[in-house]
C-alpha angles and dihedrals in degrees: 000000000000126000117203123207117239108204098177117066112244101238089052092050094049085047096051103049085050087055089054097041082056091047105048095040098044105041118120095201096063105125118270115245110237106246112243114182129221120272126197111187109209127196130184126148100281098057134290136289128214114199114195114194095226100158119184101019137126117237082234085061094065125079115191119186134177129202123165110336090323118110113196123196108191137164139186113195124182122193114190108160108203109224117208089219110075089195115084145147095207141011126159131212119234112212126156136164142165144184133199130179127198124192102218123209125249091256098074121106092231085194100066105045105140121183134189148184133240153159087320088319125121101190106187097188102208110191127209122242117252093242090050099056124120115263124241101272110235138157120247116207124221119237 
């Protein structure tokens, strides 16, 4: 049998890991995530479509940018309530941004990208090129 020694008496241990679990949940100064919405990717026949979760935010929020087969969504969103009352103990700034960035294919009709907004919901319909469409499916028998 080993005995271990135990330098540290148990009590102190146990209060200062509870120190540190405080510290560490209820601080206010603990770095902010960035926020990095939701994206489903759709195909069908005709072209994809992306679909971003952007809820509560304005079309004129959105930039969308694309340069060389790489499309970019971004958004910069201050937040900054007036209060009439000029005398206050607290007030937080909102502030939220994101940026996400997609390499198309080069099957994608880069002229004839569309994108809306709606209910939280940024749609950017990318269409295939004719030439890139998938062919009727048929059997082909052997002879």
């Amino acid at each position: 049998m080993n005995l271990i020694r135990f330098n540290q008496h148990p009590v102190s241990l146990l209060s200062e890991l509870m120190e540190d679990f405080d510290r560490n949940l209820f601080s206010s100064q603990r770095p902010q995530q960035p926020m990095l919405p939701a994206v489903n990717i759709l195909e069908s026949d005709e072209g994809f479509t992306l679909e971003l979760a952007a809820p509560g935010m304005q079309k004129s929020d959105f930039k969308i940018n694309l340069d060389n087969n790489v499309l970019t969504l971004s958004s910069e969103k201050q937040k900054d309530e007036d209060e009439s009352n000029a005398k206050y103990s607290r007030r937080e700034f909102s502030y939220s941004s994101f940026c996400r960035s997609f390499t198309l294919p080069k099957t994608i009709d880069l002229d004839k990208i569309k994108a809306g907004y709606k209910d939280g919901i940024l749609s950017v319909s990318l269409p295939k090129r004719e030439d890139a469409k998938v062919a009727v499916n048929r059997q082909i028998e052997v002879a």
